[in-house]
C-alpha positions as CSV (number, residue, x, y, z in Angstrom):
1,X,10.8,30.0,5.0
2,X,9.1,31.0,1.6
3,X,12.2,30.8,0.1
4,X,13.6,27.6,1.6
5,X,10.4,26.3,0.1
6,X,10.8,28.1,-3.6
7,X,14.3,26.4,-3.3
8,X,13.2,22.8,-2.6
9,X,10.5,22.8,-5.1
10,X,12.6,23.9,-7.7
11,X,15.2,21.2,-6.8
12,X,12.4,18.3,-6.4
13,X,11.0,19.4,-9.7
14,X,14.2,19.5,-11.3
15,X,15.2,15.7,-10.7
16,X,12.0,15.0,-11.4
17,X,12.2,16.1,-15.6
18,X,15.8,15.1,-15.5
19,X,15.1,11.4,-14.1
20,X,12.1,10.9,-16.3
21,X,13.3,12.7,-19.3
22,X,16.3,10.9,-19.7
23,X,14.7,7.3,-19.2
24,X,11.8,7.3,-20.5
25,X,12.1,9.6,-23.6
26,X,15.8,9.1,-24.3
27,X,15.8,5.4,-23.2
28,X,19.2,6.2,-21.3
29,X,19.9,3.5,-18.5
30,X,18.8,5.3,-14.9
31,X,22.2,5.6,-13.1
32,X,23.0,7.9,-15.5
33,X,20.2,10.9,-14.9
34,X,20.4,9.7,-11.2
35,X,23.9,10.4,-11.4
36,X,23.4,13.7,-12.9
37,X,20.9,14.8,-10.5
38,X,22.7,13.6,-7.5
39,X,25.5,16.3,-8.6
40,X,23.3,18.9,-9.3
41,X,21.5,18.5,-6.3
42,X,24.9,18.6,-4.3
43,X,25.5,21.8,-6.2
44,X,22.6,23.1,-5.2
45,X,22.2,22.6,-1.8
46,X,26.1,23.8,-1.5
47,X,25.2,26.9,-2.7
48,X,22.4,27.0,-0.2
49,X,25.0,27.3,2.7
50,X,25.2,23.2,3.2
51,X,29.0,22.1,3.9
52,X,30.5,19.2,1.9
53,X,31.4,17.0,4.4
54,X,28.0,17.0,5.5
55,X,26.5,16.6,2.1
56,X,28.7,13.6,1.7
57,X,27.6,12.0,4.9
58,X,24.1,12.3,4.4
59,X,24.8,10.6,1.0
60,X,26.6,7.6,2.4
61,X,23.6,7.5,5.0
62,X,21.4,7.1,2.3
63,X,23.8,4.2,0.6
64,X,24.2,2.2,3.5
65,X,20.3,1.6,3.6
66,X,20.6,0.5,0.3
67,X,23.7,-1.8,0.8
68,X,20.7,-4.7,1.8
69,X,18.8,-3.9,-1.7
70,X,22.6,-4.4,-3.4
71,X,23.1,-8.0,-1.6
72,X,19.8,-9.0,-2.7
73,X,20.4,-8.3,-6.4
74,X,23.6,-9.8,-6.5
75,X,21.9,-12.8,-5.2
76,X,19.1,-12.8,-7.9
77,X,22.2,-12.5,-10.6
78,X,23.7,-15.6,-8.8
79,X,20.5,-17.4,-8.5
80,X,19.1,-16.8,-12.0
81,X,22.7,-18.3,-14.1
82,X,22.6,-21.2,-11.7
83,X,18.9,-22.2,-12.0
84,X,20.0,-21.8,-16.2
85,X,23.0,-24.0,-15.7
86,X,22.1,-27.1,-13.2
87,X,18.4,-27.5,-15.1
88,X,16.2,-26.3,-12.4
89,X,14.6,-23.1,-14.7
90,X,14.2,-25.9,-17.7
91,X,12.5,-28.3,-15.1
92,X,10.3,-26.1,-14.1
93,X,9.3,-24.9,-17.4
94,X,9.1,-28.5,-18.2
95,X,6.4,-29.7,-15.5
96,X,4.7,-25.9,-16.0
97,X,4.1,-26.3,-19.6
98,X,1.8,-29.3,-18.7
99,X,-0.9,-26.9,-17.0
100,X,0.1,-23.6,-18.3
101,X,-1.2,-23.6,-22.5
102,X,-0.5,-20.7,-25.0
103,X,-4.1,-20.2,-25.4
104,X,-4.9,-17.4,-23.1
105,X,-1.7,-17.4,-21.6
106,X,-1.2,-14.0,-20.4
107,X,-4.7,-14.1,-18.6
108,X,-3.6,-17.5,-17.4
109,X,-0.1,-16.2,-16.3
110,X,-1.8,-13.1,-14.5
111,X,-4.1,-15.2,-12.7
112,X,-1.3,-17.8,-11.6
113,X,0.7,-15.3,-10.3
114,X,-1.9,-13.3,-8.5
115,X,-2.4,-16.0,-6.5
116,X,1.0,-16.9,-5.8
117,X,1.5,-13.4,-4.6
118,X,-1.5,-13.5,-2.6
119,X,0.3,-16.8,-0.8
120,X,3.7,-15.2,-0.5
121,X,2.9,-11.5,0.3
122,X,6.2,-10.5,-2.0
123,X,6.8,-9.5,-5.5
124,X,10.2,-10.4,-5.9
125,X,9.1,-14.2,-4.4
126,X,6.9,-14.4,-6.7
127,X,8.7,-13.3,-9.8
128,X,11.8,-15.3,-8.9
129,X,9.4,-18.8,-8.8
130,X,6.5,-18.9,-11.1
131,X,7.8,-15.6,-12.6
132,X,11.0,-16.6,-14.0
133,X,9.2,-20.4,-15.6
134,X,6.1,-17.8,-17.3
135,X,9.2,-16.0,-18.8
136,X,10.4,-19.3,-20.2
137,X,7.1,-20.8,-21.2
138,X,6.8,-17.7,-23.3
139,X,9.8,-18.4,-24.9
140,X,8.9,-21.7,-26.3
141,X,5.6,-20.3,-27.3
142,X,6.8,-17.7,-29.5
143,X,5.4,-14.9,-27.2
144,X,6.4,-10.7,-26.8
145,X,8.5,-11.6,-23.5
146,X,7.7,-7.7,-22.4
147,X,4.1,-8.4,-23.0
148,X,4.1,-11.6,-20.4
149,X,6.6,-9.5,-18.0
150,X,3.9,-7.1,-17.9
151,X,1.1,-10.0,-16.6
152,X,3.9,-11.3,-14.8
153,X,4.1,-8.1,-12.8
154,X,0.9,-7.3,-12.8
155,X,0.0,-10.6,-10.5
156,X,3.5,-10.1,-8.4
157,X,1.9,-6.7,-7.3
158,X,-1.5,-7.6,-6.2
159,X,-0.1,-9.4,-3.8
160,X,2.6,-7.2,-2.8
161,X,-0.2,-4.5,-2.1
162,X,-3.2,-6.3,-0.7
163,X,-1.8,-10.1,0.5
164,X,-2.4,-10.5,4.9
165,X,1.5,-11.4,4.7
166,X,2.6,-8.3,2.9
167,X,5.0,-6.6,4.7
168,X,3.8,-3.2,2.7
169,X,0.5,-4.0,4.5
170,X,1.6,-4.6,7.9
171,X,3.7,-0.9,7.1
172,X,0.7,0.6,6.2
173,X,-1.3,-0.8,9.3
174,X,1.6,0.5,11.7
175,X,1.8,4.4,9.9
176,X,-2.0,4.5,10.4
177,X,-2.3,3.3,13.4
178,X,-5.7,1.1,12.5
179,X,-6.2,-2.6,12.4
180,X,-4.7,-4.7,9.6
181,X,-8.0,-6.0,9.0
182,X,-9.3,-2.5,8.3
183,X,-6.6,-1.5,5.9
184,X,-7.4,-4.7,3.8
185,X,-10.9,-3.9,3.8
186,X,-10.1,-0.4,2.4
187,X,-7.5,-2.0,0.0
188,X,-10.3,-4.3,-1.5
189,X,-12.3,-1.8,-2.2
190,X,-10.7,-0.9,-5.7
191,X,-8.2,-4.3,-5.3
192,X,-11.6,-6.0,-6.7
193,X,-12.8,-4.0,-9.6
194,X,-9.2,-3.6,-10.6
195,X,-8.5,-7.0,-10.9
196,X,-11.5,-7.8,-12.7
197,X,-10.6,-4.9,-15.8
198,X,-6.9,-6.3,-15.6
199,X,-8.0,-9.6,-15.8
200,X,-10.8,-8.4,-19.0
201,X,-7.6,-6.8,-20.9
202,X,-5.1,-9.5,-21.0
203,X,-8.1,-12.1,-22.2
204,X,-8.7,-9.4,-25.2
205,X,-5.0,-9.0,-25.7
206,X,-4.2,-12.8,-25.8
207,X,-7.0,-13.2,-28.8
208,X,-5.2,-10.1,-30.7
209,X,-1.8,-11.3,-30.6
210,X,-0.1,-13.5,-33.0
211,X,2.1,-15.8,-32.0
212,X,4.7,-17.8,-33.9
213,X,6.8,-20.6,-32.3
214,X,8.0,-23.8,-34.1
215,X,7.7,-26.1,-30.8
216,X,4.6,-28.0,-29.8
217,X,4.9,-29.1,-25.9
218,X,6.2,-32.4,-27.5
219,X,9.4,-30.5,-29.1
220,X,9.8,-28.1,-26.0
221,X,9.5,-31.5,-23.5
222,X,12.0,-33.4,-26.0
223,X,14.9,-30.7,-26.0
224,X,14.6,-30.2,-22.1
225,X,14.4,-34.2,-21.7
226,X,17.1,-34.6,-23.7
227,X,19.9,-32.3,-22.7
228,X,19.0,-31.8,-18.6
229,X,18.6,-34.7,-15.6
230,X,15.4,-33.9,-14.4
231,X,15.0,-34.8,-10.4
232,X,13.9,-33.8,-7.2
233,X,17.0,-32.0,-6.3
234,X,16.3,-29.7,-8.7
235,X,12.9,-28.3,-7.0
236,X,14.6,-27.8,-3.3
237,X,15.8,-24.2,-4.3
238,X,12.1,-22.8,-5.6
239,X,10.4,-24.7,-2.8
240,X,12.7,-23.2,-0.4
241,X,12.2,-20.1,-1.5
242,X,8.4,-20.2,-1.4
243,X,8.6,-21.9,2.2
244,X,10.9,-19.0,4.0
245,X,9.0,-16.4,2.4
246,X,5.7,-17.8,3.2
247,X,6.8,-17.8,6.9
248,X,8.1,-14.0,5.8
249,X,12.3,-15.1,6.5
250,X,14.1,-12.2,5.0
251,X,14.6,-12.3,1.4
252,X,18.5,-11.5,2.1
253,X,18.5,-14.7,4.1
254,X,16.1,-16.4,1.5
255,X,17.9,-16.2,-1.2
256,X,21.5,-16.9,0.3
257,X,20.3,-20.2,1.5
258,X,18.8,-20.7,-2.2
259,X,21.9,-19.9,-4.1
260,X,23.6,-22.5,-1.4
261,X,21.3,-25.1,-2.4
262,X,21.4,-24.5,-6.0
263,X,25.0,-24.7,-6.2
264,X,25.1,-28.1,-4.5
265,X,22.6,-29.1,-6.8
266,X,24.7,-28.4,-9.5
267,X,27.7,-30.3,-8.3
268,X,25.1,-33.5,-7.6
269,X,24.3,-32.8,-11.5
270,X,27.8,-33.2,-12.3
271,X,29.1,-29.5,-12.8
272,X,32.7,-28.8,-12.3
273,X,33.1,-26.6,-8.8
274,X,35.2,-23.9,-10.4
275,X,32.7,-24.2,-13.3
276,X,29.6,-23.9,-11.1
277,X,31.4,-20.6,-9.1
278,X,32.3,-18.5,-12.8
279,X,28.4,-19.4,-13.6
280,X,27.9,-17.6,-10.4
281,X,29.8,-14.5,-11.3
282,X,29.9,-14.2,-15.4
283,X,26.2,-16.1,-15.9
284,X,25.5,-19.0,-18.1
285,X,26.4,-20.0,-21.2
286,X,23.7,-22.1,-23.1
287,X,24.8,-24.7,-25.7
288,X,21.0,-25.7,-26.5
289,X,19.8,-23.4,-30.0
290,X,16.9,-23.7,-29.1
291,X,16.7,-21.7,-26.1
292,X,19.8,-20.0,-26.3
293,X,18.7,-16.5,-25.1
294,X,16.7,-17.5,-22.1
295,X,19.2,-20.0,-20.8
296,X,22.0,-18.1,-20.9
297,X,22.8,-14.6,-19.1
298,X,22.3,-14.2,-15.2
299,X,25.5,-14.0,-13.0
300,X,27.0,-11.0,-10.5
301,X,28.3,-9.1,-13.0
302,X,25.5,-9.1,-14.8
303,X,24.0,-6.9,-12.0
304,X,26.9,-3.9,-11.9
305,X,24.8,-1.6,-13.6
306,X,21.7,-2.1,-11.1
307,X,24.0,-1.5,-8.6
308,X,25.0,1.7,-9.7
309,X,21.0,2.8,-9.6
310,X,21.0,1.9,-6.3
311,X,23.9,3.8,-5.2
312,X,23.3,6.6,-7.0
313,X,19.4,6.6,-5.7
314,X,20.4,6.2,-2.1
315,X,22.8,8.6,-2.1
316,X,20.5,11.4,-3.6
317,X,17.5,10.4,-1.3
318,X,19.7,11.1,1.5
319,X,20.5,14.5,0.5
320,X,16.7,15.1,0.1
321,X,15.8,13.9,3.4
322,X,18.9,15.2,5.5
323,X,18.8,18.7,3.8
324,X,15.1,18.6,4.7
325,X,14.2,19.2,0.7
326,X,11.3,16.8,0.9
327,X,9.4,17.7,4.2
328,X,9.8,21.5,2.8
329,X,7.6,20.5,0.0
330,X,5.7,18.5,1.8
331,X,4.6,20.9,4.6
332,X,1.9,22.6,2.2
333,X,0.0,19.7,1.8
334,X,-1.0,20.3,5.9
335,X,-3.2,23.6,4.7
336,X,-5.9,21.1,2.9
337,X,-9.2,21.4,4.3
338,X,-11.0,19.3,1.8
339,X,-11.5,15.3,2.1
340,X,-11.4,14.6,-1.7
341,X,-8.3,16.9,-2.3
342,X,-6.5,15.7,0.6
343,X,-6.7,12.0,-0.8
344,X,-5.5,12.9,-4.0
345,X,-3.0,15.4,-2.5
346,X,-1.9,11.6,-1.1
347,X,-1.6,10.0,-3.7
348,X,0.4,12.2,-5.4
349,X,3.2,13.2,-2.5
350,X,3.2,9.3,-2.3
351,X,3.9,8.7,-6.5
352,X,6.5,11.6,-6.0
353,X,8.6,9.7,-3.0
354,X,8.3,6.7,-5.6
355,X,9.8,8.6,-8.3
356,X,12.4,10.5,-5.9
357,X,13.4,8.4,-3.4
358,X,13.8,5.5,-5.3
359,X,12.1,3.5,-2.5
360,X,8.8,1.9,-2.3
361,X,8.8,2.0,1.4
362,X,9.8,5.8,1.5
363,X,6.5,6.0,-1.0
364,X,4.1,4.4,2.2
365,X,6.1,6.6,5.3
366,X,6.8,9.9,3.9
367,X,3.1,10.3,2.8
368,X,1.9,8.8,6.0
369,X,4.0,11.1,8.4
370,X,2.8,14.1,6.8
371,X,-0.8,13.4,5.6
372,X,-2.1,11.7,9.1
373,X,-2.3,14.5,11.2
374,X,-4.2,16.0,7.5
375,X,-7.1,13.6,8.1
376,X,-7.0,13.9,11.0
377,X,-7.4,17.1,11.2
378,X,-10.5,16.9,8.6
379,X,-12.0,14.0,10.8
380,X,-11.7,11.7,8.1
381,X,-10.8,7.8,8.2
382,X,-7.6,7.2,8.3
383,X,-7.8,3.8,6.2
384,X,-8.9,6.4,3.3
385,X,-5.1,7.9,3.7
386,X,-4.0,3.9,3.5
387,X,-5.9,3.2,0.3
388,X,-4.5,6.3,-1.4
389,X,-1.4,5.4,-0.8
390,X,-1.2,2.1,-1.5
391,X,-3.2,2.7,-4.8
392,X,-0.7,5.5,-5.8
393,X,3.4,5.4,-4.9
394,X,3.0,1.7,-3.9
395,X,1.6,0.0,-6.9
396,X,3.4,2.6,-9.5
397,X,6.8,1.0,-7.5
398,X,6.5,-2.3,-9.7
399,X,6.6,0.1,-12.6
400,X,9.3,3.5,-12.2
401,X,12.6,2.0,-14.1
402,X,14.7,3.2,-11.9
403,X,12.7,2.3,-8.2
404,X,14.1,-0.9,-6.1
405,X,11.1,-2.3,-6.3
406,X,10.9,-2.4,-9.9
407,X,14.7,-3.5,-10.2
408,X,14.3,-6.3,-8.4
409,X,11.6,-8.4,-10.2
410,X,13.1,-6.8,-13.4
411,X,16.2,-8.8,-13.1
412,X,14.5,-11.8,-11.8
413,X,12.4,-12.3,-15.4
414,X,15.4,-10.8,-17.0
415,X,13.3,-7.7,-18.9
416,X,14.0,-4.0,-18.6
417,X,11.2,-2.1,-16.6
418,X,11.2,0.4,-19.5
419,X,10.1,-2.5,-22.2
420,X,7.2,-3.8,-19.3
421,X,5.7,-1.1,-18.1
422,X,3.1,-0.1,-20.7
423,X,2.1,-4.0,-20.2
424,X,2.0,-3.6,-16.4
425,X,-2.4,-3.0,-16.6
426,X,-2.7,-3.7,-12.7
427,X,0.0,-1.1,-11.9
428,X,-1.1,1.5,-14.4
429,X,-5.0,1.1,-13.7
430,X,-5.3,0.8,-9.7
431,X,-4.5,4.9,-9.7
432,X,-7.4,5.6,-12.2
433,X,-9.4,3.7,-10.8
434,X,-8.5,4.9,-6.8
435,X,-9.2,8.7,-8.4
436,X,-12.6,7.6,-10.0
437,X,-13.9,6.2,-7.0
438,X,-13.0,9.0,-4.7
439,X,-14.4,11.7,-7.1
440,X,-18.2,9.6,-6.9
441,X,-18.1,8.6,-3.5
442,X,-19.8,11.1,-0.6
443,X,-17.7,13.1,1.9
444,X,-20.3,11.4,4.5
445,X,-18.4,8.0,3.7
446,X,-14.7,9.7,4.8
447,X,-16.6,10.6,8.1
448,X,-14.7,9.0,11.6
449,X,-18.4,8.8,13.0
450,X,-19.3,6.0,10.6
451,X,-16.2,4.3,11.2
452,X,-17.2,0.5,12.5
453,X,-15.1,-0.7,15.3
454,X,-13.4,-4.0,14.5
């Protein structure tokens, strides 16, 4: 058993330097380390006494739970090159930039898409509808498009953590087994002071950053006047996509019915069929100088090499789990008798699934599984366990280049998560804070017996 244990550790900690060397160092694109791990990882486990036939169906067990995650990507690339051919992205920049100013922008994006988050419950909602018009906005302004990504991402997550419609909430609720309404109440708890400093630091960055754009709102409105029809049609898409995900439709089902709509508003506009379908696959081309770069690109094939994370991610977390590599390291953390360390014990299994696995749910059910009966055990509150985990693998998702739930809002606002992340304050402060407040807080507050019934 000791060494079953020696060799899973080993293994876990080997993909671990290897993934984040390679990206984050080397600045190599993710598929490429996940590739390399997933062979070594075969190799190992092969050694280990594993045959390969079953090696290679525990891998396409993990690829066909990310076959859903490939769909949905191909339908952002889809989406994206027809919103940038038929004039719904330019419309929507247009009406934004009436209400949205480049003075404190990146405080006013954050805010704007906090709430928007907090409405829809979903990052990638959010970042496909007001996300992708910030990106634009920021454009015409002359502003550091990794610096906005970064606010942009930073309000897409609050919600995706702490919104009532959040399907990360209702997961958390369900692997706790408390109340919904007690897991928000943990969540505020550092949701609050962590939107207050995130809020603090993109006011003081907007006032340090110099911006240079030759467009007033006059030029910007002129241009888009001028070389797009502006009409309703053009709106049905984003408000469709806000509407299904507000009543929590499926995002596969969301965005298929919004890449429908958006390519019959591109015939209404006038674009040729065949035209409209090439958009769909190869992207857009722009024609308009002006704002060439953020009007063209988007498009299927614009989304092969995502697809390769995902394949390559999936395949490897399906080793990990079916070889039982990951409850091996995980069965340790059951020994912890202390409150304190057993929350950050949490929070760190649950930032390792999101680094491993590739998968933010895997980050919230992994982590549960194991660390429930912990608390338990130490009669502590479970909604402590919630908050740990939904302060640590969760939120750090929005900002591992080579997790899903990264990706996804990545190829929505069209900026790598490698160029965004440092920007991402939300993401990167909610575990400092989480590990700050735990460290002052009482072992009498963790207690069951003070546990109000709801």
């Amino acid at each position: 058993m000791e060494n079953k244990f020696r060799i899973s550790l080993i293994t876990f900690l080997l993909i671990l330097a290897i993934t984040m060397t390679m990206v984050l160092v080397f600045n190599q694109p993710p598929y490429i380390p996940l590739f390399i791990s997933y062979i070594i990882t075969f190799a190992i486990v092969l050694i280990n006494g594993f045959l390969p036939q079953e090696l290679i169906n525990m891998s396409i067990k993990g690829i066909k739970k990310g076959i859903n995650v490939m769909i949905i990507l191909l339908l952002i690339g889809a989406l994206v090159a027809l919103w940038k051919q038929n004039g719904t992205l330019p419309a929507l920049i247009y009406y934004a930039s009436h209400f949205l100013k480049p003075q404190a922008f990146l405080l006013v994006s954050f805010i704007t898409t906090s709430i928007i988050s907090m409405i829809l419950g979903t990052a990638v909602g959010t970042a496909s509808t007001i996300g992708i018009v910030i990106m634009g906005l920021a454009h015409g302004f002359g502003y550091s498009l990794p610096i906005v990504a970064g606010a942009v991402i930073s309000g897409s997550f609050i919600g995706d953590r702490t919104s009532p419609l959040a399907g990360n909430v209702i997961l958390l609720s369900d692997m706790a087994e408390i109340e919904q309404y007690n897991v928000l109440k943990s969540l505020f708890k550092t949701a609050i002071p962590t939107f207050v400093l995130t809020s603090l630091l993109y006011y003081l960055l907007s006032l340090h950053i110099n911006i240079s754009s030759p467009y007033t709102f006059g030029n910007l409105a002129a241009i888009i006047l001028k070389n797009y029809k502006i009409n309703f049609f053009l709106f049905l898409a984003p408000i469709m996509i806000i509407t299904l995900a507000f009543f929590r439709i499926s995002t596969k089902i969301n965005l298929s019915i919004a890449v429908l709509l958006s390519y019959f508003v591109s015939l209404l506009n006038g674009y040729n069929p065949i035209d409209s379908l090439k958009v769909i696959m190869f992207g857009n081309i722009s024609n308009i100088p002006e704002f060439k770069s953020i009007f063209s690109g988007g498009g299927m094939i614009s989304i092969f090499p995502m697809i390769g994370v995902v394949t390559f991610a999936t395949a490897l977390s399906g080793i990990l789990e079916g070889t039982g590599i990951i409850k091996a390291v995980f069965r340790k953390a059951q020994k912890i008798k202390n409150p304190k360390i057993a929350y950050l014990v949490t929070m760190l299994l649950s930032t390792l699934m999101a680094v491993i696995t590739c998968n933010q749910a895997l980050s919230v059910i992994l982590p549960s599984r194991i660390m429930l009966e912990v608390f338990k055990s130490l009669n502590v509150k479970n909604d402590m366990m919630v908050r740990a985990i939904a302060d640590s693998g969760m939120i750090l998702a929005g900002i591992i280049p080579w997790n899903l739930a990264a990706m996804l809002p990545s190829t929505v606002l069209g900026v790598k998560v490698i160029d965004y992340l440092p920007y991402a304050y939300l993401n990167l402060l909610f575990p400092i804070l989480s590990i700050l407040t735990v460290l002052i807080e009482s072992n009498k507050q963790y207690s069951n017996a003070t546990t109000e019934e709801f």
